[in-house]
C-alpha positions in Angstrom: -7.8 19.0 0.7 -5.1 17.1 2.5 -3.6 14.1 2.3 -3.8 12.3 5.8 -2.7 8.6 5.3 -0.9 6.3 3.0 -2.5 2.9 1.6 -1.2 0.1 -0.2 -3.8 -2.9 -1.5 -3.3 -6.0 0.8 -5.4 -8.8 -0.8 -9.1 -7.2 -1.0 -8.6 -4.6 1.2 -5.8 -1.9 2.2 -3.5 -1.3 4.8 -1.6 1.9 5.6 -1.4 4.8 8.0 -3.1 7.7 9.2 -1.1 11.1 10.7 -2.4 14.2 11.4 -1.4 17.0 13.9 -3.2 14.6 16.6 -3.7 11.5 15.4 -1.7 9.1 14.3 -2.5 4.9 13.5 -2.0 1.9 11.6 -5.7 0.9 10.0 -6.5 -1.6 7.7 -9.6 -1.3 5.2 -11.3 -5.3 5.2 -14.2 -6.1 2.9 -17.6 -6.2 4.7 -20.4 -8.7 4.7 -23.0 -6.7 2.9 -26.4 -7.7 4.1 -28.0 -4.2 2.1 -27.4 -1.9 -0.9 -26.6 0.9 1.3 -24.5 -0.8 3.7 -20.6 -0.1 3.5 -18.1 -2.1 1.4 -15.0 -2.0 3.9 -15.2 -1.9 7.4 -11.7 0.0 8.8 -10.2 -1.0 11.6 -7.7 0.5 14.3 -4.5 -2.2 14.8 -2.5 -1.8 17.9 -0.3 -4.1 20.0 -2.2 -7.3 18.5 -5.8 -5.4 19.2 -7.9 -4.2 16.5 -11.3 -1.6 16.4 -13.6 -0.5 14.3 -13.6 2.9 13.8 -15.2 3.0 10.5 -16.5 2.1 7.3 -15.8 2.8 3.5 -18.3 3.1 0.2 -17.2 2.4 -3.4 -17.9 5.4 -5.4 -17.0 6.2 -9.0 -16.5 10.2 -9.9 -17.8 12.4 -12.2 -14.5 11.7 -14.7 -15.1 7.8 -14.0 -12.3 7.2 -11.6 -13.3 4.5 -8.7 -12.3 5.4 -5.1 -14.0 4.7 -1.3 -15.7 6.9 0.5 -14.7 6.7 4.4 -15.9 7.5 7.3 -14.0 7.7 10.9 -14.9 8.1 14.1 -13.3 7.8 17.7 -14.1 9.0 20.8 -11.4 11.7 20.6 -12.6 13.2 17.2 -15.0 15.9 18.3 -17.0 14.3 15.3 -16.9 12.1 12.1 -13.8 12.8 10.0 -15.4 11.9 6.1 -12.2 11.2 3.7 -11.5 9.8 0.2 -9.1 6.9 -0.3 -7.8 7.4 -4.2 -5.5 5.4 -6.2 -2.5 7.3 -6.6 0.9 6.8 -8.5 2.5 3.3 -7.5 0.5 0.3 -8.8 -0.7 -0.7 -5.3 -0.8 2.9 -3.9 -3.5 4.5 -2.3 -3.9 7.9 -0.4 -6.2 8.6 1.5 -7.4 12.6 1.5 -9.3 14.7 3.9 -11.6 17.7 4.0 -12.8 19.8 5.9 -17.2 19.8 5.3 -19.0 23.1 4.1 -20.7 25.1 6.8 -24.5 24.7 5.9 -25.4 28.3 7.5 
């Protein structure tokens, strides 16, 4: 597992940053309109120079121990496919990380 971006709680949402070896960005988690049960709490979005995109959506979840986090999923064109992460409360009161791993092979 590896932690991939930093998060604070901005309101109703989260704001932070992503790095990884090729990747880097400002995103902001924004509550979504939920129409359906199965549709996504947060939509994330991409900020640059004033511009924002959506490049992906986040679930509440709860854990097997109880703990509450969102599951996320991002995608742009660069990725070679979906990246699926977990954004956890961690440490500071407002502090959120956001961690990544990589899927089981299903051979």
């Amino acid at each position: 597992m590896a932690t991939i971006g930093t998060f604070t709680k901005d309101g109703n949402g989260y704001a932070g940053n992503v790095e990884t070896l090729a990747f880097r960005a400002k995103l902001t988690f924004e509550p979504a309109n939920k129409k359906s049960e199965n549709a996504p709490d947060f939509r994330v979005f991409h900020l640059t120079d004033g511009f924002s995109s959506e490049i992906g959506a986040a679930w509440k979840k709860t854990s097997k121990e109880g703990a509450q986090y969102l599951s996320v999923n991002l995608d742009d064109p660069s990725f070679p496919e979906k990246i699926y992460c977990r954004l956890v409360k961690t440490g500071a009161e407002q502090g959120h990380t956001l961690y990544w791993e990589r899927s089981k092979s299903r051979d």
